[in-house]
C-alpha positions as CSV (number, residue, x, y, z in Angstrom):
1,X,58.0,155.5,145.8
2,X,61.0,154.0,147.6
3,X,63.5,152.7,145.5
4,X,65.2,149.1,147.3
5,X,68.1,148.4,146.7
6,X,68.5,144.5,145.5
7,X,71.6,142.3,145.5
8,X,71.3,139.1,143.2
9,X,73.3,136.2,142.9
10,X,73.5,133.9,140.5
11,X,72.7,130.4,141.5
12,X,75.7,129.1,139.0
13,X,78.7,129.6,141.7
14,X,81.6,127.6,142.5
15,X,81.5,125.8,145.5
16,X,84.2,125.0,148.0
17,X,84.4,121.2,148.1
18,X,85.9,118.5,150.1
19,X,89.6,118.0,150.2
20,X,91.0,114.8,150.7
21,X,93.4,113.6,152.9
22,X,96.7,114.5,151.5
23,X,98.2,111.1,152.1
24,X,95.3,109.2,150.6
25,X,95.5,111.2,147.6
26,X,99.2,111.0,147.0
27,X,99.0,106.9,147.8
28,X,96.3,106.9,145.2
29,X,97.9,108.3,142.3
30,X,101.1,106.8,143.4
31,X,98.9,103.1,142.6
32,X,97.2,104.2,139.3
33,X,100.7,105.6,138.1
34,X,102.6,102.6,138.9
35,X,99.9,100.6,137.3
36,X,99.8,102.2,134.6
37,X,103.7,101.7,133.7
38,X,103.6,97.9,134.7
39,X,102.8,95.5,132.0
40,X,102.5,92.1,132.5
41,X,105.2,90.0,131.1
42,X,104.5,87.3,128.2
43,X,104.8,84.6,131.2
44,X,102.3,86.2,133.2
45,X,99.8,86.4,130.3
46,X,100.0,82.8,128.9
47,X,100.1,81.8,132.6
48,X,97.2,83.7,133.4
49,X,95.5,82.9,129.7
50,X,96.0,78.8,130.5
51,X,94.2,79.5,133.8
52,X,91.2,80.8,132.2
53,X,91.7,84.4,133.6
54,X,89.8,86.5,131.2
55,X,91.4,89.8,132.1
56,X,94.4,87.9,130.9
57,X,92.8,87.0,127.8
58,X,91.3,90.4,127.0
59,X,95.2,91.9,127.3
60,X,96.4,89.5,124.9
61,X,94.0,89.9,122.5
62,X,94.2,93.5,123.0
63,X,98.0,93.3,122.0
64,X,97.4,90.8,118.8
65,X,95.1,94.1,117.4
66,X,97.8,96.2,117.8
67,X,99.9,97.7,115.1
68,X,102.4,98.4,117.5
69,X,105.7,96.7,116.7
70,X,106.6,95.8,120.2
71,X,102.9,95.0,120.9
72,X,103.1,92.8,117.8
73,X,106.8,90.9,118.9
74,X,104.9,90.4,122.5
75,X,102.0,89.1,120.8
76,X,103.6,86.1,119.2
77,X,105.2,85.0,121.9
78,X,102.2,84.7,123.6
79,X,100.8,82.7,120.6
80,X,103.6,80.4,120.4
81,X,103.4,79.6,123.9
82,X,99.6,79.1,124.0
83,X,99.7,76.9,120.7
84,X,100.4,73.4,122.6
85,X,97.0,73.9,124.7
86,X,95.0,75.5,121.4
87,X,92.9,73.6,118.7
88,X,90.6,71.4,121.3
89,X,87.5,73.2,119.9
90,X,84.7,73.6,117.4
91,X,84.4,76.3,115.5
92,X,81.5,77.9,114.2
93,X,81.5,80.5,111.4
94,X,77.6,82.3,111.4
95,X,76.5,84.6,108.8
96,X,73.7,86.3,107.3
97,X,72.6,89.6,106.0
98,X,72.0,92.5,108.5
99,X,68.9,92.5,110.5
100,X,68.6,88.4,109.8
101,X,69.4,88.0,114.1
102,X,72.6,87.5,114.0
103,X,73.1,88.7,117.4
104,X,70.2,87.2,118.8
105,X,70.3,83.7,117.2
106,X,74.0,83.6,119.0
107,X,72.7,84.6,121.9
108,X,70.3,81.9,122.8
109,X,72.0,79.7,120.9
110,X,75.2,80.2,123.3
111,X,73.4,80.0,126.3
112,X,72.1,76.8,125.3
113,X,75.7,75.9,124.9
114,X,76.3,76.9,128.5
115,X,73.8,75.0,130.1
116,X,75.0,71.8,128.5
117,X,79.0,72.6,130.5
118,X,80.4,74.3,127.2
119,X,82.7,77.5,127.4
120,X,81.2,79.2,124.3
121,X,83.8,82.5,123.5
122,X,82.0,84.6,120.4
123,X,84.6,86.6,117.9
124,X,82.3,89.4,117.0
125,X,83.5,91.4,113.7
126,X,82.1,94.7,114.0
127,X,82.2,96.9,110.6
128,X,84.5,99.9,110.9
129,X,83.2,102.9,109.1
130,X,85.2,103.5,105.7
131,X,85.5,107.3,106.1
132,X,86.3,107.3,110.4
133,X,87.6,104.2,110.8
134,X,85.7,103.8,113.5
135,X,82.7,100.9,115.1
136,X,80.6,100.9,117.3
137,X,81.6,98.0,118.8
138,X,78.1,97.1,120.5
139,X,77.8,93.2,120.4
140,X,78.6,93.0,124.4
141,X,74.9,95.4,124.5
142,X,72.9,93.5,121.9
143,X,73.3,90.1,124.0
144,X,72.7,91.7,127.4
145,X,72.4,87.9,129.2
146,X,75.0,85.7,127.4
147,X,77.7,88.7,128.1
148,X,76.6,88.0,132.0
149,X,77.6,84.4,131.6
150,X,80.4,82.9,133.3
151,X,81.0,80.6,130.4
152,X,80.6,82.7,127.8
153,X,83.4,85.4,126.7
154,X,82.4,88.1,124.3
155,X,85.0,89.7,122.4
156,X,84.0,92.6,119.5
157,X,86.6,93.6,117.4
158,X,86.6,96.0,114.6
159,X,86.6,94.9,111.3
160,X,89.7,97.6,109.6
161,X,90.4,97.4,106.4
162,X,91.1,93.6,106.6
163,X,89.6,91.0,103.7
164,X,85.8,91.4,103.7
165,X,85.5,93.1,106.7
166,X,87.1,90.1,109.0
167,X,89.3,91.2,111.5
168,X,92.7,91.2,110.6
169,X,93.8,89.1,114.3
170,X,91.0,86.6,114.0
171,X,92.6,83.7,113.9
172,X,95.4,84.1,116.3
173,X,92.7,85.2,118.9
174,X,91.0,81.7,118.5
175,X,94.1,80.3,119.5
176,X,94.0,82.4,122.6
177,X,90.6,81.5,123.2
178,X,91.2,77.9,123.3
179,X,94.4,78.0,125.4
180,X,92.1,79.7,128.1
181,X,89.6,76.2,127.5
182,X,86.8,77.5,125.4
183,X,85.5,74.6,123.8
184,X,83.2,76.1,121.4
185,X,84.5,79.6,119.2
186,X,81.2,81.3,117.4
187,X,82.8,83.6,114.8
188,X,79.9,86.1,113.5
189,X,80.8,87.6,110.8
190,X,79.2,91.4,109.0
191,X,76.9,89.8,106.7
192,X,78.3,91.8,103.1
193,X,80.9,91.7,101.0
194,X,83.8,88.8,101.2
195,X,83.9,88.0,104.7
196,X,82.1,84.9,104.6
197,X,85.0,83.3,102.5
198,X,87.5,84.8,105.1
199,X,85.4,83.2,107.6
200,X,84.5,80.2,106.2
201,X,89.4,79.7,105.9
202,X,88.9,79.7,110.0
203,X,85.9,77.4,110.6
204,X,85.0,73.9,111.1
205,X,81.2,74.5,110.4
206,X,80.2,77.3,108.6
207,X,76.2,78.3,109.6
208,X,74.0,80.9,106.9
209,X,71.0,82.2,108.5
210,X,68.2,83.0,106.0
211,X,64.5,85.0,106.4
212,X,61.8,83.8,105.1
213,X,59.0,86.0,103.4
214,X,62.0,88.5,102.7
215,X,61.9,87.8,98.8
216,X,65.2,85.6,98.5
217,X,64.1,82.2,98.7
218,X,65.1,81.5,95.3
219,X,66.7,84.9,94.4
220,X,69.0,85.3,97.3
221,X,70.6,81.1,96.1
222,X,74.3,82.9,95.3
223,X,76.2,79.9,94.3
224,X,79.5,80.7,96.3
225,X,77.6,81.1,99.9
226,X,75.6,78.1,99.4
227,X,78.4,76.0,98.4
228,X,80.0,76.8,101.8
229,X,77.4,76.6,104.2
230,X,77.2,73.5,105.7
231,X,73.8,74.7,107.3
232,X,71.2,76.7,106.3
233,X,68.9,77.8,109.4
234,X,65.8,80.0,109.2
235,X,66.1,82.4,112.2
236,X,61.9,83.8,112.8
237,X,60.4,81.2,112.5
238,X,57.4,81.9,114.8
239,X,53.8,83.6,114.7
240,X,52.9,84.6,111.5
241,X,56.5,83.6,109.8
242,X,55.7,79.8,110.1
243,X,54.0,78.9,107.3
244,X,56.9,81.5,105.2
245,X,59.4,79.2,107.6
246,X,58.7,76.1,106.1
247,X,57.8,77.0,102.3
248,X,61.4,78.5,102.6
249,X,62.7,75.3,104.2
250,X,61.5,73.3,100.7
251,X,62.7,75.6,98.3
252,X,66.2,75.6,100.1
253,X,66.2,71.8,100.0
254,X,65.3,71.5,96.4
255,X,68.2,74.2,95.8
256,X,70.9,72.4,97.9
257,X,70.3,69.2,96.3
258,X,71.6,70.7,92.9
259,X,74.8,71.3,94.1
260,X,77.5,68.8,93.8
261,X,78.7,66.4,97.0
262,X,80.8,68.0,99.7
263,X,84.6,66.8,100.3
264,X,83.5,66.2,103.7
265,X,80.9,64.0,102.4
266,X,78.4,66.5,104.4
267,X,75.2,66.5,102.9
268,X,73.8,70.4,104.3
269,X,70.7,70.5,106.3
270,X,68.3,73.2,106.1
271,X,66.7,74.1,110.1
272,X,64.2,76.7,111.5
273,X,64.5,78.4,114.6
274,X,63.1,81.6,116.5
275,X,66.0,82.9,118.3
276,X,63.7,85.5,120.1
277,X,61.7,82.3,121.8
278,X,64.6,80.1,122.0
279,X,62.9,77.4,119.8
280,X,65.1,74.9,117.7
281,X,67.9,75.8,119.4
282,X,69.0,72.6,120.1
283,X,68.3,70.9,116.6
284,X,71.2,73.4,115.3
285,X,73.5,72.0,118.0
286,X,72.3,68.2,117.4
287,X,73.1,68.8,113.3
288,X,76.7,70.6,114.1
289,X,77.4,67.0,116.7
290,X,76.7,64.9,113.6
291,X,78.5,66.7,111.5
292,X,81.8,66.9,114.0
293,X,80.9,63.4,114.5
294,X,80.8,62.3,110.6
295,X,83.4,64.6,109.5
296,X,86.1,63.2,112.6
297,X,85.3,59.7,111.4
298,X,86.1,60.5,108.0
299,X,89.1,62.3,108.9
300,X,88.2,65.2,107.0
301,X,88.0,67.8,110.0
302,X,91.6,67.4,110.8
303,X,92.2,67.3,106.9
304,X,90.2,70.8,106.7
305,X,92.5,72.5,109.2
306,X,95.6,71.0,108.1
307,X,94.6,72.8,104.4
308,X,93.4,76.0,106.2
309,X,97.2,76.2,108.5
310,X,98.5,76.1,104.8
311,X,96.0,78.8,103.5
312,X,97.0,80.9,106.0
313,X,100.0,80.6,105.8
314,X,100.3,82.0,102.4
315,X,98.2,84.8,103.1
316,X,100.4,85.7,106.2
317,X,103.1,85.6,103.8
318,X,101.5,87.9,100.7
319,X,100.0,90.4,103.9
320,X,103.9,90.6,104.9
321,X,105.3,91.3,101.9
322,X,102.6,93.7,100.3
323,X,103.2,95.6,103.9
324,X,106.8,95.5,103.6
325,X,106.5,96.8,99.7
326,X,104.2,100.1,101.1
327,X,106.5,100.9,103.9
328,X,110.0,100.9,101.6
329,X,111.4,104.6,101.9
330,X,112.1,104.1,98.6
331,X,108.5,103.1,97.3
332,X,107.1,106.3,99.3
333,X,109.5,108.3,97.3
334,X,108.9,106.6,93.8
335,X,104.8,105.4,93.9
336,X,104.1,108.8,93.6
337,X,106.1,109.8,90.8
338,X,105.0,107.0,89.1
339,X,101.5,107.2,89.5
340,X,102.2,110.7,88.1
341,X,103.3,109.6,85.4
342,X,100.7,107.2,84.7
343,X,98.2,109.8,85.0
344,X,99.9,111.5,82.4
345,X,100.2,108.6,79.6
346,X,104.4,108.9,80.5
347,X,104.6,105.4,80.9
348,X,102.0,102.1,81.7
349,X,100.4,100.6,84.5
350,X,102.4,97.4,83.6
351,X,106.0,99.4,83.4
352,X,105.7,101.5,86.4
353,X,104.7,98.4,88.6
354,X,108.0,96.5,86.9
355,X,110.0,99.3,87.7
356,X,108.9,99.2,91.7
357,X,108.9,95.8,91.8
358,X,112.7,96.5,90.4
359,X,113.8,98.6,93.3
């Protein structure tokens, strides 16, 4: 038989493709390069930021995360500047333990806010992971129609290694927000560890949402989160939960009533809602009028944020100098020896903090 000789090629082969146009190419790149150099100035931001550009907003925002130094020096120029159109809002601290619908409960509950003319912007503290540092960042995904929302700004930060897993640029970012006219801020915070106390320094109304059926009724009472919620709402409350829904809503009653009087001379209310249906929606923002609305007559809101400008300022103060402390070339050099030491019954905790402290 014949032998035939066979060529194959391989369907995997490089193609020629189209070139473009050597001046559009080369005016191209010239644009991205010089766009990528130019920054806008501190004018253009807080001009652009008091205009309600969100692009604007975003880069400012973008700059207060930063651990740059210069990005830092920038950034509180821009705050200053913004500060005389800021603190013309409500803002609204929500927590709850993961899986409670967070996320969704802000959702609906901010496009309710839209369709009654408010500019809702929601702070969104993502949890950065311990060992990459990294989050997922994925707010902007989980509320697919209020991100669509012309009123409605979504910003997701990550958490770091800031108190409780609150982002470390929180608060000057609700100053941003409100120079760009966002009447209502929504800060959602992790749900674990100390961020509610974090959260609840930067609030005006501070929101726990509960489960029912999930076991906690009674269990789940701490004493320090109940103390500072000024509203307890029970998110799925629908189908089969309802009956759970409203057994919950007594126990949590019976439980806020032994707790002393608020300075606010709030008494909390206990809600239910279904976020997924959109259902009692609109009580939570009814409750959150009447407490503005009591709390303003009382004088106790402005009172509130006087105390927490003060609280802040402290803290800004203790963050400043424990940074300062790590970041002496001296204590680089010395913490180690001394920890050294320590570890090797040389000298005391107490001593070898006295003796850095000296330095």
């Amino acid at each position: 038989m014949a032998k035939t000789n066979k060529t194959y090629q391989s369907a995997l082969q490089e193609q020629d493709g189209v070139e473009s146009p050597d001046s559009l190419s080369a005016n191209v790149a010239k644009i991205i390069k010089a766009n990528r150099k130019k920054q806008p100035s501190v004018k253009d931001l807080v001009s652009g930021i008091t205009s309600g550009n969100i692009t604007a907003l975003s880069r400012a925002i973008t700059l207060i995360e930063s651990t740059n130094p210069t990005h830092s020096k920038k950034a509180n120029e821009i705050i200053t500047k913004c500060l005389p159109y800021a603190n013309k809002s409500i803002r609204i601290g929500i927590t709850g333990v993961p899986g409670v619908g967070k996320s969704t409960f802000i959702e609906a509950f901010g496009i309710h806010l839209t369709t009654l003319n408010k500019k809702v912007a929601v702070l969104a503290v993502d949890p950065s992971s311990s060992l990459s540092r990294g989050s997922i960042l994925g707010d902007k995904t989980r509320m697919e129609d209020l991100v669509k929302n012309q009123n409605a700004f979504i910003r997701p930060s990550p958490s770091g290694d800031s108190l409780g897993g609150v982002a470390r640029k929180t608060r000057e970012t609700i100053i941003l927000c409100e120079a760009a006219g966002f009447d209502t801020i929504i800060i959602e915070t992790v749900g674990v560890g100390q961020s509610e106390t974090a959260v609840h320094s930067m609030v005006d109304f501070f929101l726990l949402l509960k489960l029912a059926g999930a076991g906690d009724e009674l269990q789940g009472i701490k004493r320090g989160i109940i103390e500072m919620a000024d509203a307890i709402v029970i998110n799925k409350a629908d189908g089969e939960n309802i009956k759970a829904a409203k057994s919950a809503k007594v126990e949590f009653n019976r439980a806020l009533h032994l707790y002393p009087a608020k300075a606010s001379d709030w008494s909390p209310k206990v809600s239910l809602c279904s976020a997924l249906k959109r259902e009692g929606i609109s009580d939570v923002w009814t409750m959150i009028e009447d407490y503005t609305k009591t709390t303003s007559e009382n004088q106790y809101f402005e009172t509130n944020r006087n105390n927490q400008n003060k609280f802040w300022l402290l803290q800004t103060i203790e963050d400043r100098l424990k940074s300062k402390f790590y970041n002496s070339a001296k204590i680089k050099v010395e913490l180690p020896m001394q920890i050294a030491l320590v570890e090797t019954g040389k000298t005391t905790p107490f001593a070898a903090a006295e003796y850095l402290l000296s330095l």
